[in-house]
PDB file of N, CA, C and O in Angstrom:
ATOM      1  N   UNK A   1     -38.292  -4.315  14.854  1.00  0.00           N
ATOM      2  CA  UNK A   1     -38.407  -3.081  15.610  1.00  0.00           C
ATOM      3  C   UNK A   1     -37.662  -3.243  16.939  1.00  0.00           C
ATOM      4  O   UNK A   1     -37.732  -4.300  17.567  1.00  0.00           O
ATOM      5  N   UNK A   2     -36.924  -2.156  17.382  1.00  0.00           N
ATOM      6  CA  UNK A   2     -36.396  -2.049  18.858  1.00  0.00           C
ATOM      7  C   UNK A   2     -37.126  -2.604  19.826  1.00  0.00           C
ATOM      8  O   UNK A   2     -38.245  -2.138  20.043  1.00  0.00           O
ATOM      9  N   UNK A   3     -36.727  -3.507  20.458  1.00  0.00           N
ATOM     10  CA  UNK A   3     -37.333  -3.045  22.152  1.00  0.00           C
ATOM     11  C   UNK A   3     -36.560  -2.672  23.310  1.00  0.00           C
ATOM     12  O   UNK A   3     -35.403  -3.010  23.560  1.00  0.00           O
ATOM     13  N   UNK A   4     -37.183  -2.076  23.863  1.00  0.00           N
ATOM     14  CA  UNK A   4     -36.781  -1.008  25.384  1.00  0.00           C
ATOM     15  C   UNK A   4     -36.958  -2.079  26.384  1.00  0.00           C
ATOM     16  O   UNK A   4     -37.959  -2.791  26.314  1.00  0.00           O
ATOM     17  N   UNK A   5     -35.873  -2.298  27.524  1.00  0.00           N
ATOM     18  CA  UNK A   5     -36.062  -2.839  28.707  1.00  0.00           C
ATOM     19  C   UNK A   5     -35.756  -1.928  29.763  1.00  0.00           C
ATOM     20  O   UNK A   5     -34.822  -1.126  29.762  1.00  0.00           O
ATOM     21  N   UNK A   6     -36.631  -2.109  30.696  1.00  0.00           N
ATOM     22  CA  UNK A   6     -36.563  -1.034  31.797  1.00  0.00           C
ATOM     23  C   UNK A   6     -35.291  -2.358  32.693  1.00  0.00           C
ATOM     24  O   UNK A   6     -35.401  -3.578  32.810  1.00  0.00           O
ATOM     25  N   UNK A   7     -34.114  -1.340  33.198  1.00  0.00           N
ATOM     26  CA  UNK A   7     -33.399  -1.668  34.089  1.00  0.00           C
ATOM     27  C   UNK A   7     -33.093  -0.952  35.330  1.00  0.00           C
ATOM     28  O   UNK A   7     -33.805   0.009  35.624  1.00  0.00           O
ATOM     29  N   UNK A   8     -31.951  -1.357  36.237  1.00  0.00           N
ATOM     30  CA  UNK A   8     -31.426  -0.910  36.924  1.00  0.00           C
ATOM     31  C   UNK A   8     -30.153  -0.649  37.147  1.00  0.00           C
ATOM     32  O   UNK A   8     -29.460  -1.629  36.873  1.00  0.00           O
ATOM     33  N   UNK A   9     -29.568   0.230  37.517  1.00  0.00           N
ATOM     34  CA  UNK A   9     -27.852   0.099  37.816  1.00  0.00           C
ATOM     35  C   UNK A   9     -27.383  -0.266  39.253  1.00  0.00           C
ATOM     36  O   UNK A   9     -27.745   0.129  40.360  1.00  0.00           O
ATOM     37  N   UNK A  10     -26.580  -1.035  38.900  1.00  0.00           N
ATOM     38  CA  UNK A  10     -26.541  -1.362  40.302  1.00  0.00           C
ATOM     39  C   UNK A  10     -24.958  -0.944  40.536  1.00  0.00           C
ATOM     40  O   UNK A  10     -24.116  -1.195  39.674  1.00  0.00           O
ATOM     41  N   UNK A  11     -24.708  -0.447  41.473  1.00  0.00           N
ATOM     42  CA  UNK A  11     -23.011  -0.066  42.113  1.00  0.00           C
ATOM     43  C   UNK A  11     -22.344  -0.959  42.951  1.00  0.00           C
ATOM     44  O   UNK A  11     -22.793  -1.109  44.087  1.00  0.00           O
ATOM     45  N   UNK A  12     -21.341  -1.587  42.596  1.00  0.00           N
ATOM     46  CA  UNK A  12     -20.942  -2.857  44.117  1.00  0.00           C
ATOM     47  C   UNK A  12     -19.633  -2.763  43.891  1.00  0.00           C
ATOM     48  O   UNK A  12     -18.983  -2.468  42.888  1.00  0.00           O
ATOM     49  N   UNK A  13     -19.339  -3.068  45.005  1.00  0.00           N
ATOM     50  CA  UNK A  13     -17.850  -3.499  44.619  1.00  0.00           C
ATOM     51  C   UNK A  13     -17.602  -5.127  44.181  1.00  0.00           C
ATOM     52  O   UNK A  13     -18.101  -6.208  44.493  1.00  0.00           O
ATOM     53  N   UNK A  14     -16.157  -4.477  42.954  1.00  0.00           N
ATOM     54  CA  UNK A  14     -15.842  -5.950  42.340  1.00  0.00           C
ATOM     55  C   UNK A  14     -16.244  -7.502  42.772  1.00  0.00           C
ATOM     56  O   UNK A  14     -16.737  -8.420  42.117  1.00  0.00           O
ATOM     57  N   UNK A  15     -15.855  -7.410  44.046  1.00  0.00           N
ATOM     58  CA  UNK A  15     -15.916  -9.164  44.252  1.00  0.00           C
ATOM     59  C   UNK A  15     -17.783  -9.295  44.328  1.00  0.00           C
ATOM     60  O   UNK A  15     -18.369 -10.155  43.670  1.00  0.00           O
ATOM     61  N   UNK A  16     -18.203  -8.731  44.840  1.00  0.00           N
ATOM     62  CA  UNK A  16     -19.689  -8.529  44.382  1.00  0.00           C
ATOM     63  C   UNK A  16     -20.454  -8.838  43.251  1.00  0.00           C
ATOM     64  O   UNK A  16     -21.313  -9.719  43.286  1.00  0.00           O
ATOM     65  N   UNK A  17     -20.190  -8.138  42.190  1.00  0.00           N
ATOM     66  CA  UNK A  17     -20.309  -7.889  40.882  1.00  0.00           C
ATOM     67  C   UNK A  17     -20.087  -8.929  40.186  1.00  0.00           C
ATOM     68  O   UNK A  17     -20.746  -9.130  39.166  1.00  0.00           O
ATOM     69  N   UNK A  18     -19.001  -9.895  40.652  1.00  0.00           N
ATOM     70  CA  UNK A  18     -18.259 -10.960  40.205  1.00  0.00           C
ATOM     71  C   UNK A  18     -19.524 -12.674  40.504  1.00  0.00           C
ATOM     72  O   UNK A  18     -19.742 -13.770  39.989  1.00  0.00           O
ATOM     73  N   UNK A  19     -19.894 -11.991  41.432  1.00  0.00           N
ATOM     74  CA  UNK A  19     -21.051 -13.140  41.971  1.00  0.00           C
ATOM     75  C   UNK A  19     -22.343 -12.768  41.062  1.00  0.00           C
ATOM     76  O   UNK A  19     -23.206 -13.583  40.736  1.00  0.00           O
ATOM     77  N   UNK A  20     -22.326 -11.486  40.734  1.00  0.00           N
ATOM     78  CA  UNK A  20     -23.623 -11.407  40.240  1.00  0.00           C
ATOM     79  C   UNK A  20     -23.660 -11.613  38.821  1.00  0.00           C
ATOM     80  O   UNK A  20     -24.679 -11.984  38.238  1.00  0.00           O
ATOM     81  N   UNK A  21     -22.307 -11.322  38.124  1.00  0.00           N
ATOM     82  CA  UNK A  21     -22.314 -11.851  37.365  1.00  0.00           C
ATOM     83  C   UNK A  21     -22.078 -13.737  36.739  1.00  0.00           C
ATOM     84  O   UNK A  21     -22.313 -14.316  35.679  1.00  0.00           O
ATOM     85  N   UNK A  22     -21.631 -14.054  37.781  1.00  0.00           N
ATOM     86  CA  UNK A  22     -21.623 -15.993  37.940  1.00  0.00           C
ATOM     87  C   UNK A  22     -23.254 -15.687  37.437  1.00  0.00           C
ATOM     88  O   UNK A  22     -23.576 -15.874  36.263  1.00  0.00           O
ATOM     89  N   UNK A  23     -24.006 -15.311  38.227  1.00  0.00           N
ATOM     90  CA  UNK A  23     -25.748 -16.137  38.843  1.00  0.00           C
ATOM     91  C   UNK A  23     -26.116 -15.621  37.315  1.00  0.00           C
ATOM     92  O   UNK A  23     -26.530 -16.602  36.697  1.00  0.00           O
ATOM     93  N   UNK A  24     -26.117 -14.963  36.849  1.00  0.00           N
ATOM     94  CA  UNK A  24     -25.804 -14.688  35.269  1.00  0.00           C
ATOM     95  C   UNK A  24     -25.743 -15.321  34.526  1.00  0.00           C
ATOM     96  O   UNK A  24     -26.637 -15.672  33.756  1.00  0.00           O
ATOM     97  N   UNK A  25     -24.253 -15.755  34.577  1.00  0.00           N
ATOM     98  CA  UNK A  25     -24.037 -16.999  33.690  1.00  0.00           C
ATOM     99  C   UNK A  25     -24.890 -18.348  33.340  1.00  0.00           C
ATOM    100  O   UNK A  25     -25.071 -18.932  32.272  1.00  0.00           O
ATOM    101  N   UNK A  26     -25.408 -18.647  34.869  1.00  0.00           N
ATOM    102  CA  UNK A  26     -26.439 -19.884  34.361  1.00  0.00           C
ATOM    103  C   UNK A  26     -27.608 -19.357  33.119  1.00  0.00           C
ATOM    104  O   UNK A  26     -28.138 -20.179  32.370  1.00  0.00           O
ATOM    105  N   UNK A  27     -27.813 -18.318  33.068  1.00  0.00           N
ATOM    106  CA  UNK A  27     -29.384 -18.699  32.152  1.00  0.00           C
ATOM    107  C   UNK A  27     -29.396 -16.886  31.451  1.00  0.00           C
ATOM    108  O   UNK A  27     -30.228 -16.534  30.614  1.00  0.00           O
ATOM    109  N   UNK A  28     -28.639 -16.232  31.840  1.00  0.00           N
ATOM    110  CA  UNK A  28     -28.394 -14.899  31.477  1.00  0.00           C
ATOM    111  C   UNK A  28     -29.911 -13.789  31.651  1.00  0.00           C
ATOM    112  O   UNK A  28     -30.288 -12.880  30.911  1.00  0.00           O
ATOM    113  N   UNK A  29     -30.458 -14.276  32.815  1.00  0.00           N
ATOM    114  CA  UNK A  29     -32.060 -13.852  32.768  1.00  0.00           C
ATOM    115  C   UNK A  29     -32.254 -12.412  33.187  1.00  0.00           C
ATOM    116  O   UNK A  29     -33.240 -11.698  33.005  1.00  0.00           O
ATOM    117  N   UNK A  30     -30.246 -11.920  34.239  1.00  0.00           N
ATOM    118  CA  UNK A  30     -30.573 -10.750  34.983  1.00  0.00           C
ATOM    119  C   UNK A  30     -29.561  -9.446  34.177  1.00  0.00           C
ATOM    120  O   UNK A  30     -29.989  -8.322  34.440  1.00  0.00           O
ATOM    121  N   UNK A  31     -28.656  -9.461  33.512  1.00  0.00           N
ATOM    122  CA  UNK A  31     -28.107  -8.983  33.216  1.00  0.00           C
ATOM    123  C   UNK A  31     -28.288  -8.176  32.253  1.00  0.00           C
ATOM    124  O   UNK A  31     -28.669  -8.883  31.320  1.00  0.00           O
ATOM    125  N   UNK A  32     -28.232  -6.881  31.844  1.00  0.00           N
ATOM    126  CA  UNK A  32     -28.441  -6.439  30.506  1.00  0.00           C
ATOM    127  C   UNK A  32     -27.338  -5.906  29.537  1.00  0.00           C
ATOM    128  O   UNK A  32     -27.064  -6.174  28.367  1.00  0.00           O
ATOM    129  N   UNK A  33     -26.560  -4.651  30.896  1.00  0.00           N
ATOM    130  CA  UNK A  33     -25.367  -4.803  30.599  1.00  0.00           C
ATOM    131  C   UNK A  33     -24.202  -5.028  31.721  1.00  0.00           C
ATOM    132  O   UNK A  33     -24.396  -5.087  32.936  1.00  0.00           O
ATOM    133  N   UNK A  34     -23.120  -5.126  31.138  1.00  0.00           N
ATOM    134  CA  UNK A  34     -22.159  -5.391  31.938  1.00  0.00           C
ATOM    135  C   UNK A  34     -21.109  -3.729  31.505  1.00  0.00           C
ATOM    136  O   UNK A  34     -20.614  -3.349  30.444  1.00  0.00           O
ATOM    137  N   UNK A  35     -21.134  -3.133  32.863  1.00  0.00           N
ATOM    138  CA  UNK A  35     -20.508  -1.751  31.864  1.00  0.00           C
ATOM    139  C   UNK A  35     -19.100  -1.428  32.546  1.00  0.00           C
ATOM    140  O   UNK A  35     -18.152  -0.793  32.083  1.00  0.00           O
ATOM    141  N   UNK A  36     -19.207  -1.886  33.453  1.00  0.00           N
ATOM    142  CA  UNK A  36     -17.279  -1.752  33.890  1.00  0.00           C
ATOM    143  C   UNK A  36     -17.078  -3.002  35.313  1.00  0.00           C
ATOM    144  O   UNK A  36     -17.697  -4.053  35.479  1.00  0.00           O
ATOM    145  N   UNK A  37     -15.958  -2.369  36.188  1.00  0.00           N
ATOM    146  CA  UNK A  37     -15.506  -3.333  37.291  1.00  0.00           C
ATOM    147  C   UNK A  37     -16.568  -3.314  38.432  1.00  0.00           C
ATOM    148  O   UNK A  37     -16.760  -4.193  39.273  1.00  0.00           O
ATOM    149  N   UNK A  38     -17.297  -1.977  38.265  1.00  0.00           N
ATOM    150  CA  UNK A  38     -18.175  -1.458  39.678  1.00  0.00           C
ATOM    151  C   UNK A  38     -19.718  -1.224  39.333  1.00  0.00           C
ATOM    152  O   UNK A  38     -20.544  -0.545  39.943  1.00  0.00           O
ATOM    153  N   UNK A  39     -19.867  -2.027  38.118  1.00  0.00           N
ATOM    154  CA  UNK A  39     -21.396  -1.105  37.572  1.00  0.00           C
ATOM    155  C   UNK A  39     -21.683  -2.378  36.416  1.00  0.00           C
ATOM    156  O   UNK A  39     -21.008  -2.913  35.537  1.00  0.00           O
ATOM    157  N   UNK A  40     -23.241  -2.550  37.009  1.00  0.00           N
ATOM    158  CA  UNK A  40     -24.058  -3.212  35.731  1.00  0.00           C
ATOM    159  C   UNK A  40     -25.241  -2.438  35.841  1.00  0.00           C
ATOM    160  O   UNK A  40     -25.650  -1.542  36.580  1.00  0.00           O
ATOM    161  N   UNK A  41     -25.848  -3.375  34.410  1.00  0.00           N
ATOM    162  CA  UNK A  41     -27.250  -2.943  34.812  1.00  0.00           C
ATOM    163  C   UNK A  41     -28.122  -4.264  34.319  1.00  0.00           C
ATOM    164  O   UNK A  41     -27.934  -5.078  33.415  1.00  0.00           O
ATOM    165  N   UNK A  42     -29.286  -4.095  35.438  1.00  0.00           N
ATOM    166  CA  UNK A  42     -30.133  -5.528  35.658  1.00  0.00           C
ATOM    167  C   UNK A  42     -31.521  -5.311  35.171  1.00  0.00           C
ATOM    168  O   UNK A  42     -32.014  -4.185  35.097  1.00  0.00           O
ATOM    169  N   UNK A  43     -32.056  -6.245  34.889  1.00  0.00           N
ATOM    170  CA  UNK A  43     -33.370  -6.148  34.053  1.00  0.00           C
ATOM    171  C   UNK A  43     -34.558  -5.552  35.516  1.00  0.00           C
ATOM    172  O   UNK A  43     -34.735  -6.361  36.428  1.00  0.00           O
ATOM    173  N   UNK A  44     -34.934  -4.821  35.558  1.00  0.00           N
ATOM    174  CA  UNK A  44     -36.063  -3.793  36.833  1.00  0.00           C
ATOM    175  C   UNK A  44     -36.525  -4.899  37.421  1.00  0.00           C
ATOM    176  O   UNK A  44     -36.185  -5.082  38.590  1.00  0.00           O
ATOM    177  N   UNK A  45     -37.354  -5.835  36.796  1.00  0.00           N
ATOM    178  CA  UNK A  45     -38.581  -6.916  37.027  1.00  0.00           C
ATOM    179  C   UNK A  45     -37.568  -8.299  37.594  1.00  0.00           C
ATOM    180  O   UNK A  45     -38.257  -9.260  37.936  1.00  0.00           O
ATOM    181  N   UNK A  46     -35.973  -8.513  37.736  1.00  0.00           N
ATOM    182  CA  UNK A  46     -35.522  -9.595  37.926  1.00  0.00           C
ATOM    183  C   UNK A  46     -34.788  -9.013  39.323  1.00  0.00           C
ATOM    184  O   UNK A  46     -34.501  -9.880  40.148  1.00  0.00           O
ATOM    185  N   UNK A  47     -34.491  -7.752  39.628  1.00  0.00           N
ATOM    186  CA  UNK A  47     -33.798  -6.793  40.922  1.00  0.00           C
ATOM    187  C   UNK A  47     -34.137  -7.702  42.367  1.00  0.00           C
ATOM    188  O   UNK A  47     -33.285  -7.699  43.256  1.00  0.00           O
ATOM    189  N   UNK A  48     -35.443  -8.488  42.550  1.00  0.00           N
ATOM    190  CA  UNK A  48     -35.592  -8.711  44.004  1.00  0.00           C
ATOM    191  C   UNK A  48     -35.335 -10.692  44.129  1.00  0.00           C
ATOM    192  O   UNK A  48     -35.212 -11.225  45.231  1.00  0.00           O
ATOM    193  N   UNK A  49     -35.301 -11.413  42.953  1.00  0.00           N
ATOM    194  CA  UNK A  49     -34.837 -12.546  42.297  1.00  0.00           C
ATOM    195  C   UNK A  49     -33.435 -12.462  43.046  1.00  0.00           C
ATOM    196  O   UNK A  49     -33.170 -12.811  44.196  1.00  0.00           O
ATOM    197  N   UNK A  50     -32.590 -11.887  42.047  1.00  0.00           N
ATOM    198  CA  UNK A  50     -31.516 -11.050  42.220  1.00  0.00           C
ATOM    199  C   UNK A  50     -30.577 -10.854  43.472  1.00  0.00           C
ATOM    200  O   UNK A  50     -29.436 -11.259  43.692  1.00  0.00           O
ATOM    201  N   UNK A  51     -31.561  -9.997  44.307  1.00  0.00           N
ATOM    202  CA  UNK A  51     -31.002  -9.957  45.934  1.00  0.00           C
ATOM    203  C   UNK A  51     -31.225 -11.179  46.095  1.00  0.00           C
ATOM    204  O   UNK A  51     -30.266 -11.528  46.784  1.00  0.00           O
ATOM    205  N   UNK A  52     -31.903 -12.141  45.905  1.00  0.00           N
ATOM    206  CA  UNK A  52     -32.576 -12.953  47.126  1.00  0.00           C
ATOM    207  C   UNK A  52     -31.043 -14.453  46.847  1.00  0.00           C
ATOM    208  O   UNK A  52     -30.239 -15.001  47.601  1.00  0.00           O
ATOM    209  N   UNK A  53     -31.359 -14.540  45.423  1.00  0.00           N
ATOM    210  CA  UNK A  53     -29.744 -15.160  45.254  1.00  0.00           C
ATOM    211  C   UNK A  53     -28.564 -14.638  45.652  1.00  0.00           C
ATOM    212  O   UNK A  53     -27.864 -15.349  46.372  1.00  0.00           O
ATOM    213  N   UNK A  54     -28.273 -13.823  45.425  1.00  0.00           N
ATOM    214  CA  UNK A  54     -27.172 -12.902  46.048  1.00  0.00           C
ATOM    215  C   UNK A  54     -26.773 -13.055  47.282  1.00  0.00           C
ATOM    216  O   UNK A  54     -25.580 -13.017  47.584  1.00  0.00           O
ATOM    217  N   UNK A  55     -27.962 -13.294  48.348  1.00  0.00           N
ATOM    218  CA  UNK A  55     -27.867 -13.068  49.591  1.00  0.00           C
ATOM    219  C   UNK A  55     -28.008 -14.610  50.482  1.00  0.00           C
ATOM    220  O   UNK A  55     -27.964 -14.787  51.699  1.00  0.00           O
ATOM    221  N   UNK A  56     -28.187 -15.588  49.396  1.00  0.00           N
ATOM    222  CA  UNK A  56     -27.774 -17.064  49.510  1.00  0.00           C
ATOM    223  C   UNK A  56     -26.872 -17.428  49.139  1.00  0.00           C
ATOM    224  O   UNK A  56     -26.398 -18.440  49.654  1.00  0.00           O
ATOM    225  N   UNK A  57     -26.227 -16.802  48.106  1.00  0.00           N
ATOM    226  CA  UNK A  57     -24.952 -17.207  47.549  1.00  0.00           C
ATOM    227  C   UNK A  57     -23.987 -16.844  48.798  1.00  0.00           C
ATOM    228  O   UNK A  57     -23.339 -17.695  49.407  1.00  0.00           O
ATOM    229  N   UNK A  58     -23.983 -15.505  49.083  1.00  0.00           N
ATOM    230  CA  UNK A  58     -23.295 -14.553  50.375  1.00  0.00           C
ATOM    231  C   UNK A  58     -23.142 -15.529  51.406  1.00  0.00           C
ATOM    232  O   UNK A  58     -22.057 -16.018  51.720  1.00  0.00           O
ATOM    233  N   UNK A  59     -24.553 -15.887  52.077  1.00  0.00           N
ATOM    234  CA  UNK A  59     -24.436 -17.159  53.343  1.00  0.00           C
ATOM    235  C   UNK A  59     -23.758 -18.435  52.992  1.00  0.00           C
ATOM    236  O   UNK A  59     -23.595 -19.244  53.905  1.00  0.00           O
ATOM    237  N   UNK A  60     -23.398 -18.690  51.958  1.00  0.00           N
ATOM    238  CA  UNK A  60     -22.948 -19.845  51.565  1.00  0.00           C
ATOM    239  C   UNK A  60     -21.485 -19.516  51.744  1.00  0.00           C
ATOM    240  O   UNK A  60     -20.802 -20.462  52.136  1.00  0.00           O
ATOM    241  N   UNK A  61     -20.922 -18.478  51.558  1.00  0.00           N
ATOM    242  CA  UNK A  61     -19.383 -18.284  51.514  1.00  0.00           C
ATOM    243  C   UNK A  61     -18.833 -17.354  52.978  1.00  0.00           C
ATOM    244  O   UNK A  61     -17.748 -16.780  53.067  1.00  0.00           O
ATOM    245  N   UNK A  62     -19.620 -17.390  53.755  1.00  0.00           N
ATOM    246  CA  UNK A  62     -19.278 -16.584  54.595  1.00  0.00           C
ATOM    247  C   UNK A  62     -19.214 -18.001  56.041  1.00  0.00           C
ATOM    248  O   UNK A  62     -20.125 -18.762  56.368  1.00  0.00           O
ATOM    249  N   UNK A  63     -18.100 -17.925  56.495  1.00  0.00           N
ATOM    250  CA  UNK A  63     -17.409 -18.536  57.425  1.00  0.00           C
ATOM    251  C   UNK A  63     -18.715 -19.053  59.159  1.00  0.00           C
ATOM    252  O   UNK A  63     -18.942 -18.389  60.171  1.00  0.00           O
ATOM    253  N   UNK A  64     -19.101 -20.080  58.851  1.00  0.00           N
ATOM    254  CA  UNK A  64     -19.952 -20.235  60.282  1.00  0.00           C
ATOM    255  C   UNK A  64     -19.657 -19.082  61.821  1.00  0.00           C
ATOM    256  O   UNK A  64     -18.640 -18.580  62.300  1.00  0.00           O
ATOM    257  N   UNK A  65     -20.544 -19.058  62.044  1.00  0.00           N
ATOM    258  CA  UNK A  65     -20.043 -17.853  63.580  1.00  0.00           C
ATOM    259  C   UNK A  65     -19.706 -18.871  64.354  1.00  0.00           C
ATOM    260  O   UNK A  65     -20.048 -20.044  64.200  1.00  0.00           O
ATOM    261  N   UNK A  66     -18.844 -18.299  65.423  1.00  0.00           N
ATOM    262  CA  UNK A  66     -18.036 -19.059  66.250  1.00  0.00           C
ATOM    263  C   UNK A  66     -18.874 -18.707  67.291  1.00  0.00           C
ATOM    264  O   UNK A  66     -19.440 -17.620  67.170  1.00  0.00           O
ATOM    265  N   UNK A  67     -19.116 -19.430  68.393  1.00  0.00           N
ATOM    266  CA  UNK A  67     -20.009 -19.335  70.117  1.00  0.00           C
ATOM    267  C   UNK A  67     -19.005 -18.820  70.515  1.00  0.00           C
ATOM    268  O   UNK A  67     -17.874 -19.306  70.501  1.00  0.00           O
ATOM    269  N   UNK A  68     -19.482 -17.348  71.072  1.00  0.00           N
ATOM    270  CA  UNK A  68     -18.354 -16.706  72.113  1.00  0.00           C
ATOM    271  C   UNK A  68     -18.697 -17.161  73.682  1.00  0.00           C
ATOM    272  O   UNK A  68     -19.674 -16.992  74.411  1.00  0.00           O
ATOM    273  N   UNK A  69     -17.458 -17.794  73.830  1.00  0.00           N
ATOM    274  CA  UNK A  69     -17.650 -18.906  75.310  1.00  0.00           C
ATOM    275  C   UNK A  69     -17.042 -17.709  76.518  1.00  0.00           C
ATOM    276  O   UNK A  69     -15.890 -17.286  76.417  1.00  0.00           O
ATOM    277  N   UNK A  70     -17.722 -17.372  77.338  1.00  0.00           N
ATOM    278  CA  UNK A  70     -17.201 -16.221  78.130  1.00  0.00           C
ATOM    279  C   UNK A  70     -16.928 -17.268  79.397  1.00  0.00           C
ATOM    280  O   UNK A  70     -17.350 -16.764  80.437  1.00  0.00           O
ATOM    281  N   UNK A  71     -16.408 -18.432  79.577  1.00  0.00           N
ATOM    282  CA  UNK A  71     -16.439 -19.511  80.832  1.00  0.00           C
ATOM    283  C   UNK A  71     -14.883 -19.167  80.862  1.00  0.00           C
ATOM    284  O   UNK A  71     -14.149 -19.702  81.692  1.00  0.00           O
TER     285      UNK A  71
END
């Protein structure tokens, strides 16, 4: 018999999408579908998982802040 998963769509741009689909790849736990360059959709119950990697992965690639020295 079918089963129904409640998801979400999510809208990002590519290089985005591209990360979310990596975190994916390890274990395939968030993904349901993959439907173009700007659009998936994620399992409802994995959405805050999800951000929380996303937004570690993000700090990990984003360039240390520089001390603005006003001397």
């Amino acid at each position: 018999m079918p089963r129904a998963i409640r998801g979400v769509l999510i809208e990002c741009d590519p290089s985005i999408k591209s990360i979310i689909v990596s975190i994916d790849s390890a274990s395939h736990d968030y993904i349901i579908e993959d439907l173009d360059d700007e659009r998936v959709v994620v399992k409802e119950n994995m959405v805050a998982s999800l951000k929380h990697k996303l937004e570690e992965r993000l700090k990990e690639n984003l360039p240390p802040e520089e001390e603005s020295g006003s001397e």
